[in-house]
N, C-alpha and C positions, 0 to 999 in steps of 0.2 A: 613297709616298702613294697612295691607294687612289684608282680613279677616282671622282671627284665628289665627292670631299674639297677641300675650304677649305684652302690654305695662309694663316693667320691670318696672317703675315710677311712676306705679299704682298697685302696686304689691302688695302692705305690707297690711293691717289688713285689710282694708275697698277695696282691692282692689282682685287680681283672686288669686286662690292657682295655682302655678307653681309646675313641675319637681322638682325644687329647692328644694321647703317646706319640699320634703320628699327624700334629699339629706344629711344629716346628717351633714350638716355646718350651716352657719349662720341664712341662711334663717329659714331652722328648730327650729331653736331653738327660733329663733322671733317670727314663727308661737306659737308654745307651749309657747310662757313669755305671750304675749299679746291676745293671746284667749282660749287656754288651762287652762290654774294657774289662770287666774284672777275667772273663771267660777270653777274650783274646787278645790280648795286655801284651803290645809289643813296640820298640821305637820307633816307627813308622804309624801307627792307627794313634797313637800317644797325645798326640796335636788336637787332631777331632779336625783335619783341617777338610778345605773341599776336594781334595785329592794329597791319595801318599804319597810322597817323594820317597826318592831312594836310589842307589847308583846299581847300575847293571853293567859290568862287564868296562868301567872308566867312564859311563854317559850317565848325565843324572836326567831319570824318568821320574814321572808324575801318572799314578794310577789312579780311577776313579770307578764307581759303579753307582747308579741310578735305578728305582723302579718308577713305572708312572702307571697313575691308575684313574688318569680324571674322568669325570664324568659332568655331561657329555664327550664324547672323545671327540669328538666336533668342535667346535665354538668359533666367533667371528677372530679372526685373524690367524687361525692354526688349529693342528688336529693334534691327536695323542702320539702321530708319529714322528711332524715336525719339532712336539714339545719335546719326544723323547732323543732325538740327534742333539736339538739345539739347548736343553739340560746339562747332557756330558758333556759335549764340546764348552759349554763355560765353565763348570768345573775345574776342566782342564786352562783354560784360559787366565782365571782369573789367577789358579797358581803359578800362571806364568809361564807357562806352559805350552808350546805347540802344539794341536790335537793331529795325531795322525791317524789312527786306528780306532773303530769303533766292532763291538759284537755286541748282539739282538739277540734277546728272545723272547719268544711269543709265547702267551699264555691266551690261547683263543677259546670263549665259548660256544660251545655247542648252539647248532643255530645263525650265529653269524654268515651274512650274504659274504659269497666270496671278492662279487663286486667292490664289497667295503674295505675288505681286507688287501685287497688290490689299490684301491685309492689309495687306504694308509702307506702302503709298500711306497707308493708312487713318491708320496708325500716325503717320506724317510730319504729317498734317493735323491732329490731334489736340497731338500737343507743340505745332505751331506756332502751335494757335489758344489752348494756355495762355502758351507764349510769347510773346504778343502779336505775331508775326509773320507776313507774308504770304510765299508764295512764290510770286514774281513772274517768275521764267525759270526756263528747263531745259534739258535734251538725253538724247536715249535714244541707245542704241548696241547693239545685239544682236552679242555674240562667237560663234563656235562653241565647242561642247560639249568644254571642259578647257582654257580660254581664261583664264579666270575662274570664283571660285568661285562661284556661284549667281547672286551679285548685290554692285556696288561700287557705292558711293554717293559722292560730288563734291558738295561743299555750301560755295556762299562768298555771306557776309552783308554787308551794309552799316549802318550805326548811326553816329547821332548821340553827339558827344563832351558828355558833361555835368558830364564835372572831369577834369582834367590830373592823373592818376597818372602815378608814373616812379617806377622800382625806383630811377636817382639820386634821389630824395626821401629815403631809406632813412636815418635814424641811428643810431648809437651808443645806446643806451639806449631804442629804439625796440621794439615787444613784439610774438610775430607770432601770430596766431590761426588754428585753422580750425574748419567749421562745424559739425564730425561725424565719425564714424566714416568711417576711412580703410581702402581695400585691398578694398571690398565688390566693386566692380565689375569687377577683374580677376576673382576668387578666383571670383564668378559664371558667368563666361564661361570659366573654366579648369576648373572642376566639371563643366558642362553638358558642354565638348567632350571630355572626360576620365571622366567618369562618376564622381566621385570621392565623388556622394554629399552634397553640401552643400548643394544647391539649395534643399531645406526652409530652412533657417536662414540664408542669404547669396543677398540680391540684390542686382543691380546697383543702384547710387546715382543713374541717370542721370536728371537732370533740370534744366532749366533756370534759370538761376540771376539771371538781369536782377534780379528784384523784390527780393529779396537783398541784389544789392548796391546795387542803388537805394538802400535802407534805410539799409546803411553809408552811401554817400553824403552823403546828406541830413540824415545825422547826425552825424557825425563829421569835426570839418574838420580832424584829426589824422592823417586816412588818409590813407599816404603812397603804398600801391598793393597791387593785388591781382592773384592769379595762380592757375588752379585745374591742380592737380596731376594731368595726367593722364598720358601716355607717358612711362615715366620714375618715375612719383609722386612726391611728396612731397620724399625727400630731393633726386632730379633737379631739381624748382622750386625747392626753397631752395636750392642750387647755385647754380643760375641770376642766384638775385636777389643772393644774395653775391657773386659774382664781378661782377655789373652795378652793384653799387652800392660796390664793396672797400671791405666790413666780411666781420664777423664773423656766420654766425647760430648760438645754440646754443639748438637745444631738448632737451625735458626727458621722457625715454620714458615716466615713468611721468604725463605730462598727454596723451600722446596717445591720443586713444578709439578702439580698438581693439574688435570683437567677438571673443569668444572664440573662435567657430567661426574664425573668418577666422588666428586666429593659428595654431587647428591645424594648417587646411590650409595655411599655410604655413610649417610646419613639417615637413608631411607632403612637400611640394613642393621644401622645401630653398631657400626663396627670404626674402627678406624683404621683413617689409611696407613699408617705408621706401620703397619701387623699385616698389610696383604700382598700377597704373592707378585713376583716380577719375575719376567723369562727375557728379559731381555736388558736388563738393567745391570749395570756393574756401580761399584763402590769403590773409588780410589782415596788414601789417606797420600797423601805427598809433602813433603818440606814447605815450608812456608813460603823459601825463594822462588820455588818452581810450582807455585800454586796458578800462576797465570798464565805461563807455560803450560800446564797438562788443561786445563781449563782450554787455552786455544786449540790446542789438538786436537781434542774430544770435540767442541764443535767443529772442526772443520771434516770431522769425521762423519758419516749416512746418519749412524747409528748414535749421535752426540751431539747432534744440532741445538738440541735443548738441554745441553746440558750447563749445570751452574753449580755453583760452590756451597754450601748447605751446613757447613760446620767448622770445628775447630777441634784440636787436643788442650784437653788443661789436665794437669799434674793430681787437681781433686776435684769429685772423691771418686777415690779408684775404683774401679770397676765397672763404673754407673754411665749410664744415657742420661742428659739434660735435656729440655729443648724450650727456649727461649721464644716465648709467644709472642703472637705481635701486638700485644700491649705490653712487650718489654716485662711480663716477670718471668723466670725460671722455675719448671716445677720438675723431677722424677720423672722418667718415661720405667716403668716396670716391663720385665718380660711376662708375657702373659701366658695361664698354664689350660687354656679354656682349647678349645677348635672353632674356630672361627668359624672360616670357609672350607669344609669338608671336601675334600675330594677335587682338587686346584693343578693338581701335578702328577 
């Protein structure tokens, strides 16, 4: 083995952290079962949900904490500061969550135009006052020059809880939606750093998602929970909620909205869209009765115009992603333990 080669075989607990670890698939997740939870094992982190719940004082709140470290911090349709507001704030959101409260902090490198740092600022202030959120604390930190890549952002919110979702809600016969077009936000960020040429036709999706799902909310008392698909994408979250709720999910390729540009370049990249990152995307499972119901809503909403219905719960086999291709057969969607798209979030 060559120096500064990964022995993959020595990879897992007692071995190196990889790319992987912090790929939003399998690897990650072993990392967090097996050294994370054992060392802070408590009824609240217990779920692995996108934010703790927990009562404070008679109010049930929702905690959350985020880092972002994409690279470019740049990219067509948002920066590393809009992604890092409009992250937490769905976090908080998708558990249901009202975001009230966000705190920053900064991990700046040495070097950095303050100019840029200022735009970012600007950027941050801007989602957060469509997000209807304040940010209320912070911390700066200057590293030296190859410390860090330009700039890391640390962003953890607080929200009020306004309905008890739980992936355990999830049934058999339950139908799952999402809002839009999936796979934008990676394929943006891998274009820009890549120069692949896409950037005219695919940007990032990144945008705050509360009012959204407020909507569902308050409309749908069939919504059993929502998730927005982002490290990992799509098939990683439906994973997630199959194995948290042991059912079945199987969705349907030819209901998923997909841009065409986004399928070339992943094709051109050798990846699939099922696995790439979304900032702006949620995932709702609802009751069957009120599948047409949360579907109206969602488009009638900015953020859900393209949105459409993509799956189903079935009883088996537990745990597992299906997806039904559009020549009608059914094969296994696996979580995957590789890194995809490095450095997305």
């Amino acid at each position: 083995m060559s120096i500064g080669a990964i022995d993959e075989t020595n990879a897992g607990v007692h071995g190196l952290v990889t790319l992987a670890h912090g790929g939003g698939g399998k690897r990650m997740h072993e990392l967090i079962k097996d050294v994370f939870l054992p060392a802070f094992a408590n009824a609240m982190l217990q779920p692995l949900s996108d934010s703790a719940i927990g009562n404070l004082n008679g109010c049930k709140v929702a905690l959350t904490t985020d880092a972002f470290v994409v690279s470019p911090i740049d990219f067509p349709g948002g920066d590393i500061g809009k992604l890092a507001v409009c992250g937490t704030v769905n976090d908080l959101s998708v558990a249901g969550a009202q975001p009230l409260w966000l705190c920053a902090s900064f991990i700046i490198e040495e070097g950095l135009r303050i100019e840029v740092l200022e735009r970012i600022v600007k950027s941050m202030r801007e989602a957060a006052s469509e997000a209807g959120v304040s940010i209320v604390a912070g911390d700066t930190k200057v590293v030296p020059n190859g410390a860090c890549d330009k700039l890391f952002i640390i962003t953890s919110g607080l929200g009020i809880v306004k309905a008890n979702l739980s992936a355990q809600l999830i049934k058999p016969g339950d139908v799952v939606l999402v809002n839009g077009y999936i796979g934008d936000h990676g394929i943006a960020v891998m274009s820009k750093r890549e120069g692949l040429g896409f950037e005219a036709d695919v940007k990032s999706d990144c945008a705050p998602l509360w009012s959204l799902a407020e909507a569902l909310i308050e409309n749908c008392k069939g919504l059993r929970c929502m998730k927005d698909p982002t490290r990992g994408g799509v098939a990683t979250a439906l994973h997630e909620l199959a194995e948290a709720a042991g059912v079945c999910i199987e969705i349907d390729e030819s209901a998923i909205p997909i841009r065409p540009a986004v399928l070339v370049a992943c094709e051109l990249l050798g990846i699939d869209v099922l696995y790439v990152a979304n900032e702006g995307k949620l995932l709702a499972v609802v009751s069957e009765e009120d599948a047409e119901l949360a579907l109206n809503v969602m488009r009638s909403h900015p953020l859900g115009k393209d949105a459409n219905i993509i799956g189903r719960v079935l009883p088996e086999p537990k745990g597992r992603l299906v997806i039904r291709t559009a020549i009608g057969t059914r094969r296994l969607v696996e979580p995957f333990s590789g890194e995809q798209l490095p450095r997305i979030c």
